[in-house]
C-alpha positions in Angstrom: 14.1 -9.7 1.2 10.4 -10.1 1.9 8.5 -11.9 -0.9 4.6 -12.7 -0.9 4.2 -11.2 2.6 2.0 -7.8 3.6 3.8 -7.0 6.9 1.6 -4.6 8.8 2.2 -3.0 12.3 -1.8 -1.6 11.7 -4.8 -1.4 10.1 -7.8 0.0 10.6 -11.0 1.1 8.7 -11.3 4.8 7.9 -14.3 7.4 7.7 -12.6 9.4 5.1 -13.4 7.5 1.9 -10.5 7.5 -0.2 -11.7 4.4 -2.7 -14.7 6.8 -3.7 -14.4 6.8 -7.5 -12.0 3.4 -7.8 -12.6 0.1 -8.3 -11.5 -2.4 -5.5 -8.0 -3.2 -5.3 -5.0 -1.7 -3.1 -4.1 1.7 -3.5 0.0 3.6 -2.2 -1.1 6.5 0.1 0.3 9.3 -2.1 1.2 11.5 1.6 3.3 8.5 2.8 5.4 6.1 1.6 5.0 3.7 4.4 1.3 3.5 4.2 -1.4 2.1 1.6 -5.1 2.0 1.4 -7.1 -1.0 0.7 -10.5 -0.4 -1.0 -13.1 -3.4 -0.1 -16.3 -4.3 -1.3 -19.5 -3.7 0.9 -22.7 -4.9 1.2 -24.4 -1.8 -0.1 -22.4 -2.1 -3.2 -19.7 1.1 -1.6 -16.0 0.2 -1.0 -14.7 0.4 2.6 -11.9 2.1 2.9 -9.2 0.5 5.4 -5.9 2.1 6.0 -2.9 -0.3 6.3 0.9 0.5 7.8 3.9 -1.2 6.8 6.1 -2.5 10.0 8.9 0.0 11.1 11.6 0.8 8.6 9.3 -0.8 5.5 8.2 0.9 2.7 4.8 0.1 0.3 5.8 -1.7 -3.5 2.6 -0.6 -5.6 4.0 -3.3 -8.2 4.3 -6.3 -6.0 1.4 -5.1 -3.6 3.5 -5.4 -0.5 5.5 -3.8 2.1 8.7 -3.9 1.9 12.6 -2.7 2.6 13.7 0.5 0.7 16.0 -1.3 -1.4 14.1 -3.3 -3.0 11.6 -0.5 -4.3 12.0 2.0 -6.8 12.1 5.7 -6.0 10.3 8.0 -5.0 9.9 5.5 -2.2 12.9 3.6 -2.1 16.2 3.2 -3.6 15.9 0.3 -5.7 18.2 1.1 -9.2 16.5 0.3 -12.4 18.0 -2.0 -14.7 19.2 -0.1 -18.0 18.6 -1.5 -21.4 
């Protein structure tokens, strides 16, 4: 289990500007589950947008803002079961 740890194998600003409209923060790519989008604040008061790729075999947690293995994320993206009341 990976706890507290953003495992990336890349990252890389982008032209496209995905955080056009939201406020800084880190963002699941909705296309692919083992990918996310950080939005960063510039100097011209814009957001940079920088495109970040979990390491092989891990998937993105929007909750815990990390990547992480399948099983300990809840679907669409991975296969962790919810609890049941």
């Amino acid at each position: 289990m990976v706890l507290g740890t953003v495992i990336l194998s890349a990252s890389s600003e982008t032209n496209w500007n995905f955080c056009k409209g939201l406020a800084a923060g880190i963002y699941a790519d909705p296309d692919n589950c083992g990918a996310y989008y950080v939005c960063v604040p510039a100097h011209d008061g814009s957001l940079r947008t920088h495109y970040a790729i979990c390491a092989e075999g891990m998937v993105y947690h929007p909750v815990d803002q990390l990547c992480d293995s399948k099983a300990n994320v809840p679907p669409p993206c991975g296969t962790k079961e919810e609890k049941k009341k």
